[in-house]
C-alpha positions, 0 to 999 in steps of 0.5 A: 468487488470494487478491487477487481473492478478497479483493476480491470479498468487500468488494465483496460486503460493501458491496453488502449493507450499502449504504453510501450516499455523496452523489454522483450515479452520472453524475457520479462517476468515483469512487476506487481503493483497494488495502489491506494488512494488515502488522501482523505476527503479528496477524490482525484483523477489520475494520468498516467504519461499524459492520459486519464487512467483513473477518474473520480478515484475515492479515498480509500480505494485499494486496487491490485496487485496489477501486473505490469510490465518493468519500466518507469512511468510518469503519474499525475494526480489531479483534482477530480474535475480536472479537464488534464494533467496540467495542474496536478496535486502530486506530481508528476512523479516517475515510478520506476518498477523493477522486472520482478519486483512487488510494491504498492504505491501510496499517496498519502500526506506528509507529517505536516499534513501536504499531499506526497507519494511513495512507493513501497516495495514489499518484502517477498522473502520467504518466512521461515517455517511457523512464521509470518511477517508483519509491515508497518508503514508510517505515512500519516500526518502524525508525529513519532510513534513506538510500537509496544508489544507486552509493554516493551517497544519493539518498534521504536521512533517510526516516523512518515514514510518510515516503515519496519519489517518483523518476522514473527512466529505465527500467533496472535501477539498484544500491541499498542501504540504510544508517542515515541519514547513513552510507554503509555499507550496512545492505541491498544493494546489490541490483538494482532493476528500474523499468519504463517507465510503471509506478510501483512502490511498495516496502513493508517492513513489520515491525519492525527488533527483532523481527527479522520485516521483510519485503516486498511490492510493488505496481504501478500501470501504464499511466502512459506517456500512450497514449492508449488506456491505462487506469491500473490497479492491479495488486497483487503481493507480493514476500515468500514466493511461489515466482514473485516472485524478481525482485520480492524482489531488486528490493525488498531494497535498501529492505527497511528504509526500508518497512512496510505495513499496512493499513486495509479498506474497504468498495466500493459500486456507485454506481448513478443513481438512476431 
């Protein structure tokens, strides 16, 4: 529910200030965008090319995927208090989207612990029959880490704001976490689940000294190639939500490798022009 309420209110925002992108409505599929605020024990404000988009947005708070139109824009993070976008904490920063693209944007900390952004563009390929695709996105404020399955690294020395992309066959796989280069586990093993025509993309976001690492999930399904399939963003997160267990324990084995953060921006309906 807090998902699609925060998705309606940038919708909202951007119809009223009515950012003008220089496409034509026809020819334009335009772009997805799913954004996370995973800076910890942090709430801000977010502009979007001068105005307040979002305000007093949680860490934590997953929102999307939006549709937008293609164009770059320009965003400010700011305290919550902020009276504007004078003095942002990150940025501002310009996002260029591409007409037809899928990402999600993140601001997150830094492995020495300051606050950055990064934008991800998720992987839409197909997967093969009987497969699905897992991401790790490391941006937590954490050193190096391996990604171990079955004792052996298949993931190896990720660092922030790195991220690895697998095509797996579609099961349950045991995963652990250990410092780079080493082979006992730091995290895990647990079980990771990965679904056939689905990309799940594992956040950890937090920092290691400070003790408050957590977790959050996405999923972008429809990638099996039927033909009257749609890929579409789904966005779910793992930590503190009674009915997402499965979630957490699929993640926990790369809880150290991920942070998430986010970037907001603003989603305009692309009208033609009479």
């Amino acid at each position: 529910m807090k998902t699609r309420v925060l998705a309606g209110l940038v919708a909202g925002s951007v119809a009223v200030i009515g950012l003008a992108v220089p496409m034509s409505a026809s020819a334009a599929t335009g772009a997805k965008l799913s954004v996370l605020h995973a800076v910890p024990d942090t709430p801000v404000d977010v502009y979007v090319n001068g105005a307040l988009t979002l305000d007093n947005f949680m860490p934590g708070d997953l929102a999307g995927p939006l549709d937008l139109a293609a164009g770059t824009y320009s965003v400010a993070i700011t305290a919550a208090d902020a009276a504007d976008a004078s003095k942002p904490v990150i940025g501002p920063i310009d996002l260029p989207l591409a007409d037809g693209g899928n990402y999600t944007a993140v601001a997150h900390l830094k492995e020495d612990g300051t606050p950055t952004a990064t934008l991800y563009s998720n992987d839409m390929q197909t997967t093969a029959a009987g497969e699905g695709r897992l991401t790790v996105r490391h941006t937590a404020a954490a050193p190096a880490v391996d990604v171990l399955a079955g004792g052996t690294a298949v993931i190896s020395g990720l660092t922030n704001p790195g991220e690895k992309v697998l095509n797996l066959p579609a099961g349950t796989i045991s995963a652990a976490v250990a410092a780079a280069g080493t082979t006992t586990p730091v995290i895990g093993p647990t079980d990771v689940t990965v679904a056939e025509g689905t990309n799940t993309i594992v956040y950890a976001w937090g920092s290691l000294s400070a003790n408050n690492l957590k977790l959050a999930v996405q999923t972008i399904d429809g990638l099996h190639g039927n033909p009257s399939g749609i890929p579409s963003g789904t966005a779910g997160l793992a930590a503190d939500n009674d009915d997402t267990g499965s979630l957490i324990a699929g993640g926990t084995a790369v809880a150290l490798l991920l942070a998430a953060g986010f970037v907001v921006l603003m989603r305009r309906r692309s009208r033609a022009n009479a």
